[in-house]
N, C-alpha and C positions, 0 to 999 in steps of 0.2 A: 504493500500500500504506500510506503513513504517513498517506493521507487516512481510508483508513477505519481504521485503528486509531486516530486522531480521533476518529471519531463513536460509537464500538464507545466510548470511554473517555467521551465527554459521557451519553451515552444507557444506560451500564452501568457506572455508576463501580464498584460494586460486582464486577464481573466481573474488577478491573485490582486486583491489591493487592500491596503490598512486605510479608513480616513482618518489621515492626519492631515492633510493638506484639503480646505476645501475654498473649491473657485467659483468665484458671481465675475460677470461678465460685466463691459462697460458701454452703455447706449452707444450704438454707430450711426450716425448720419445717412441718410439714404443717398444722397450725393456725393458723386468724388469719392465710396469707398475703395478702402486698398487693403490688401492682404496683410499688410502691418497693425493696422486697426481693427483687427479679427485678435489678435495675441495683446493687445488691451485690457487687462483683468485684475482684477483683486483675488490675490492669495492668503490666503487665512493659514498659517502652521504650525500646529499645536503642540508640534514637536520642537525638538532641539533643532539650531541651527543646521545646516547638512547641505552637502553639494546633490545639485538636482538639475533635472533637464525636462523641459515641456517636448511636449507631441501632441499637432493639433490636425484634427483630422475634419474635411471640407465638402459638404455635401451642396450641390445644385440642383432645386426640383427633387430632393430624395436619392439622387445618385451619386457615390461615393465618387468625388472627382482632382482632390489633391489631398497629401499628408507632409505637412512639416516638421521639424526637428531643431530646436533652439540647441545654441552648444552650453555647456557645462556651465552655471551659476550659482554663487552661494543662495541658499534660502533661509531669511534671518527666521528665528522667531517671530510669531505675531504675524503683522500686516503688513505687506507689501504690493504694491499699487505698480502695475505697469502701466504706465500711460504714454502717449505722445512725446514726452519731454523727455523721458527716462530709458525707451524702450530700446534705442543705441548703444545706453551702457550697460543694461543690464545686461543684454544678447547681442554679443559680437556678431556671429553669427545666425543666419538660420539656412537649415539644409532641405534639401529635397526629398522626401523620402517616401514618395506617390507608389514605387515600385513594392515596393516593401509593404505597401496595404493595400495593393491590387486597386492602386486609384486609376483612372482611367480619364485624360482631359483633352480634348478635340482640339487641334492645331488651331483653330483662331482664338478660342479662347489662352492659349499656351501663346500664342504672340502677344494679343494684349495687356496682359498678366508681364508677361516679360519684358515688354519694352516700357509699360505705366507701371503697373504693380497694379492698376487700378481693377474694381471685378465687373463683367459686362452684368446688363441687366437680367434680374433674375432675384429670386429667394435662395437663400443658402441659409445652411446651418453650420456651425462650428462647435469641436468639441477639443477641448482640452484636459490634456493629463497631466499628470503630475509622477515624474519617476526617481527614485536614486539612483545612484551609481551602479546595482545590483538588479536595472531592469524592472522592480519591483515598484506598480503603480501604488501613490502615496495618496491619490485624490479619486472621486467618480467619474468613472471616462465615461459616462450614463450622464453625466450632468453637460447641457450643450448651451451654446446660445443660438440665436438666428438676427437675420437680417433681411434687409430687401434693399438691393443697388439700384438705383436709378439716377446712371450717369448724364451729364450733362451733354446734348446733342446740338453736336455746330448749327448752326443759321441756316437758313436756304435764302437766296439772292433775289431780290426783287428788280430792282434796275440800276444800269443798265441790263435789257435782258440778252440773252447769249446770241451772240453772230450779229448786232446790229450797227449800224453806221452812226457814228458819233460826230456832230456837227461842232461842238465848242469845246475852245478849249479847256473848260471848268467843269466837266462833267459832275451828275450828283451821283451817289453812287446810297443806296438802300438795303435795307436786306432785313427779315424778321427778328425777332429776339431768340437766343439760342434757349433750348425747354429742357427741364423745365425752368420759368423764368426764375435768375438769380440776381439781384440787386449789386453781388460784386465781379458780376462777368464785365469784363471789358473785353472792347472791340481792336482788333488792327487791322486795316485794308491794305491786300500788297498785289502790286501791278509787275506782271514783267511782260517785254515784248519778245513775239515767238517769230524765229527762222525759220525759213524755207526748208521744208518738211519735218518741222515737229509737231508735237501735239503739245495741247496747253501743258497738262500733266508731264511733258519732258522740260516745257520750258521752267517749272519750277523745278525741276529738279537740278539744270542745270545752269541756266543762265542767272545773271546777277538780277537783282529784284530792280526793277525801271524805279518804283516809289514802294515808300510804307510809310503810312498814318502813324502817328503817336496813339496811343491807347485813349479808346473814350469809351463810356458809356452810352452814347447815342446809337444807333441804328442808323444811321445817315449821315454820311460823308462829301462836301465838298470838293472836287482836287484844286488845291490848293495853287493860287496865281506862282506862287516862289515853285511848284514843281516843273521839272523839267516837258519841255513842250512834244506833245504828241508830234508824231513824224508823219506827213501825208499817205495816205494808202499803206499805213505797217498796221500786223492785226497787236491788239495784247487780250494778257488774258488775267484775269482779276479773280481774287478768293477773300475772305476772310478768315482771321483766326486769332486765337486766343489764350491764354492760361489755361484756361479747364478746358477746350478741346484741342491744343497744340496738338497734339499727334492724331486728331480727326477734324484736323479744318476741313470749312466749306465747298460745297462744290465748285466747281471751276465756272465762271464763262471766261465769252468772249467779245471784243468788241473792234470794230478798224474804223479809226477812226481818217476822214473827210475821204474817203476811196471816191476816183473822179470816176464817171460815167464811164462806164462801157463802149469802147469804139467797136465800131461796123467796117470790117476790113474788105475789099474785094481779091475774088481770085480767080482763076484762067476758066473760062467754060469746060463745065463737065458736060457730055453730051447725054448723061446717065441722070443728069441732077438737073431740075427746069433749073431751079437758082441757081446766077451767078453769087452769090454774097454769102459770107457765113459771118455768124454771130459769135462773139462770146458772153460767157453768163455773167450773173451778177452773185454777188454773195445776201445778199438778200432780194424780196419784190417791193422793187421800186417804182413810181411811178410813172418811167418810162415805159411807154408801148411799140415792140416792133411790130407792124403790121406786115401778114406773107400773105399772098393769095396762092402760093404751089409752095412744092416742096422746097425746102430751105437745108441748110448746113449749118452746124453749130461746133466750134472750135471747144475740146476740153484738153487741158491739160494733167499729166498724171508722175508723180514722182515714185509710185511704187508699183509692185510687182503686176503681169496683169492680171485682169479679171474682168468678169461679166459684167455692164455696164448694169445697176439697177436704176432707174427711173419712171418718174413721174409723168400723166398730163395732166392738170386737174383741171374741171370747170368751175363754174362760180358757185354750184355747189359744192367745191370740193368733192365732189365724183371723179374717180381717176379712170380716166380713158382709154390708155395704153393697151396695145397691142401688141402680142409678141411678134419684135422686130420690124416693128415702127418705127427704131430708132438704131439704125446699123453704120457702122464704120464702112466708110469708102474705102479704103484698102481692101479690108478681109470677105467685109459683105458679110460681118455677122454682127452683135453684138460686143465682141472682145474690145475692151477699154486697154489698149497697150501701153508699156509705160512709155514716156512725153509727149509729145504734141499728138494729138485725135483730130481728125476731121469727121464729124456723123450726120447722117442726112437723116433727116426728118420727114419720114413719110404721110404727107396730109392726106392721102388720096385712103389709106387703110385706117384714118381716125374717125372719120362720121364727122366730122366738126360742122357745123352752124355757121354759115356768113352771118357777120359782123358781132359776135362773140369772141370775149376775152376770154383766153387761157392763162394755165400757166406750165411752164417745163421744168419740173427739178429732175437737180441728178441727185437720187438718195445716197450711194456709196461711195463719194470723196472723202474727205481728210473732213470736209463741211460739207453742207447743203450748197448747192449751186442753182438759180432761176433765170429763168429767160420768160419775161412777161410779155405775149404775142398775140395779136389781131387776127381775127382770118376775116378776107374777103374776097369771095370769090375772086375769080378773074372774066373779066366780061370776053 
């Protein structure tokens, strides 16, 4: 009998516990928790002073999902308060120790955890022990506390909205309150302009920030007379962020600021294509109208790899028209968008189109949206 409540105490040290050590746990904030503020607690030890080590083990929704391991600390008699202030000298350390209690944590939450500390949203429970040096649990690993994280979630951007043409220099720049609302989130707006063929998301990664705002409280941002001056026809691309979402700022737009009109270029008669003229598009629909009464040509340009042209006709109801290979490349005669310069003709005769109805042309599968806003009318 005393052989195997031996191996029952090696094999289950948690299963054998004296209370001498008893833990109450300390209110957590439901914003901005972190896995340091879980090991926050009140130790009561009724014992003599003695070298001890916590294990706290992590449940999400009910399912075991981390266990950690503080290193080696004395534990005075009496009371001792782990708090905020304190929690770096008590525990040099804290270890990993998920494998060892068959905890199991899904890679996104294992990154955000890792790069914040911070815990995604959710109910969790935590339970803490209390051990000596001998393995042998000193406090109720039965005794737990819980929580509910509800982190703080970046702004979504209201204006400028994304891909539109900015006429002045002083743009306003808006965007909702990050939720849930906090009276000490502050705001920072940062602009940088994007090279030929990145995406916004590359441009912050790699180029230098064009502007950034000093921190405010407001929702609404000026660009400021002293910032340096928008460049004619360059795109940039604008976020916000902040303290409590620095590692999940806002989404991206974009905006190009004063792009001149679209020129109409001509080119050699094709005997395949009634139109002489081809067009190129706009990054947004603007107010210009090309009017075609036959088939036409539209110029795209393409910096990556090829692919299927995907596109748009829409009419005023926004009904999309398109036909397969209504819109094919004069080289191949099919749809293939090859990389750089395209020439595509525009078949009116297989659209149905309405004389003197407005359409409109997007190409869906660019780097952006691209529009050609177009008249039809017959040809007498």
């Amino acid at each position: 009998m005393k052989l195997i409540s031996t191996i029952v105490l090696l094999l289950f040290p948690s299963l054998v516990f004296s209370q001498a050590v008893f833990v109450s746990y300390s209110p957590i904030s439901s914003f901005e928790p972190t896995v340091y503020d879980m090991l926050t607690c009140t130790l009561n030890n009724t014992e003599e002073s003695q070298e001890a080590y916590l294990d706290m083990i992590v449940y999400k929704e009910g399912e075991l999902i981390s266990a950690v391991r503080t290193d080696v600390f004395t534990l005075e008699n009496g009371i001792t308060v782990i708090n905020s202030f304190n929690i770096n000298s008590v525990f040099s350390n804290v270890f990993d120790v998920s494998e060892e209690y068959g905890a199991v944590m899904n890679d996104y939450m294992y990154n955000v955890v890792l790069q914040t500390s911070q815990l995604p949203a959710g109910n969790y429970t935590f339970c803490i022990t209390v051990y000596n040096l001998n393995s042998v649990a000193l406090s109720n690993p039965d005794v737990c506390g819980s929580m509910y994280s509800f982190p703080i979630n970046a702004p979504n951007l209201l204006l400028p909205d994304n891909g539109v043409n900015i006429e002045t220099l002083n743009p306003i720049f808006s965007w909702t309150h990050a939720t849930p609302f906090n009276e000490n989130v502050r705001y920072t707006v940062q602009i940088v302009e994007l090279f030929e063929g990145q995406s916004s998301y590359e441009a912050f990664e790699v180029n230098p920030i064009y502007h950034t705002s000093m921190e405010q409280m407001a929702n609404i941002y000026q660009y400021p007379v002293s910032g340096m001056e928008f460049k004619p026809c360059h795109i940039y691309a604008w976020r916000v962020t902040g303290e409590y979402f620095a590692s999940n700022p806002s989404e991206i737009h974009e905006f190009i600021y004063k792009c001149d009109e679209e020129e109409v270029f001509e080119e050699m008669e094709d005997s395949s294509i009634e139109s002489d003229m081809y067009y190129t598009l706009s990054r947004d629909i603007t107010y210009k109208i090309t009017t075609v009464n036959s088939n036409f040509k539209i110029l795209i340009e393409n910096s990556y790899s090829d692919i299927t042209l995907d596109y748009s006709i829409l009419d005023n109801d926004q009904v999309d028209l398109a036909a397969s290979n209504s819109i094919t490349n004069i080289l191949s005669n099919d749809e293939v968008l090859s990389t750089g310069t395209n020439i595509f003709n525009v078949n009116i005769e297989l659209l149905g189109l309405i004389p003197g109805n407005i359409y409109v042309l997007r190409i869906n599968n660019l780097k952006r949206l691209k529009y050609l806003k177009f008249k039809y009318e017959e040809d007498l």
